[in-house]
C-alpha positions as CSV (number, residue, x, y, z in Angstrom):
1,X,0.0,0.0,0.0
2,X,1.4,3.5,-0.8
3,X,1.5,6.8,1.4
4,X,-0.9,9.3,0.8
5,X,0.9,12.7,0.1
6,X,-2.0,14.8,-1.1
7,X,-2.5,17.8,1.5
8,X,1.4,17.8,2.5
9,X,2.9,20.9,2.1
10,X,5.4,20.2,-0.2
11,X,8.3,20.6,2.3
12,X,6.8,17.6,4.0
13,X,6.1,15.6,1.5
14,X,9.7,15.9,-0.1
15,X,10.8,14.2,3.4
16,X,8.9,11.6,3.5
17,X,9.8,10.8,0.4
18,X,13.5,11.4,0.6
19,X,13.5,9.1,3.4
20,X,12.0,6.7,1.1
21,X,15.2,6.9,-1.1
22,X,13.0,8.7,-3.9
23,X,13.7,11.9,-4.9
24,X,11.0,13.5,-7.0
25,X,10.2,16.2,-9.6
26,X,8.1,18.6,-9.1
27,X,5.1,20.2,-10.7
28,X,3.6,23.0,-10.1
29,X,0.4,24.0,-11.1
30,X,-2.5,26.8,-10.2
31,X,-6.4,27.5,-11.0
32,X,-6.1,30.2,-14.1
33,X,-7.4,32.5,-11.9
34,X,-4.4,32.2,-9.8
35,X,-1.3,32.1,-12.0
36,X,0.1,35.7,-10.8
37,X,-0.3,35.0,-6.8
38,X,2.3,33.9,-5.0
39,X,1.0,33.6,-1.6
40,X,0.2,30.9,0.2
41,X,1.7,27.2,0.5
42,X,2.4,24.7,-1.7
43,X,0.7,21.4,-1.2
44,X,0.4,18.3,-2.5
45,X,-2.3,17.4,-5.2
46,X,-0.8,14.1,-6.2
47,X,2.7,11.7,-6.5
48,X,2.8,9.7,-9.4
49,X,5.2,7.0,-8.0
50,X,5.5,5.4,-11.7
51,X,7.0,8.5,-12.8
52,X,8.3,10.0,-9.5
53,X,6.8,13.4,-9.8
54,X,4.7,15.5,-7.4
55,X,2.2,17.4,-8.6
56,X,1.5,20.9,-6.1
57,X,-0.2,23.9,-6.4
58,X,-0.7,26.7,-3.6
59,X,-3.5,26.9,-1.1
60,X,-4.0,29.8,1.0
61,X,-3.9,28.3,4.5
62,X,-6.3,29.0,7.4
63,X,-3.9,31.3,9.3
64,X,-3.0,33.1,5.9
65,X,-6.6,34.1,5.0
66,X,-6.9,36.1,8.6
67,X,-4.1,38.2,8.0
């Protein structure tokens, strides 16, 4: 059974996975809407262990949204 990685910021996830002995690419991708924001973390949306890639986009986090 693999590890579930979606939600992880990526930070996290890139542990995890580095631990595991992989070491993934990364892909980042955003809503349309939100291609010129850079705020807000970038978390997991899916690893595709066949090809070793991690697919993230930003999410403006809880705490974020209050300030």
């Amino acid at each position: 059974m693999s590890e579930n990685y979606a939600g992880l910021a990526l930070t996290e996830a890139l542990e995890r996975l580095r631990r595991a002995g992989k070491n993934p690419q990364v892909a980042v991708t955003c809503a349309p809407r939100r291609r010129e924001q850079a705020e807000g973390t970038l978390r997991v949306l899916r690893y595709d262990a066949r090809a070793d890639v991690l697919t993230v986009a930003r999410f403006i986090d809880p705490m974020e949204s209050i300030r």
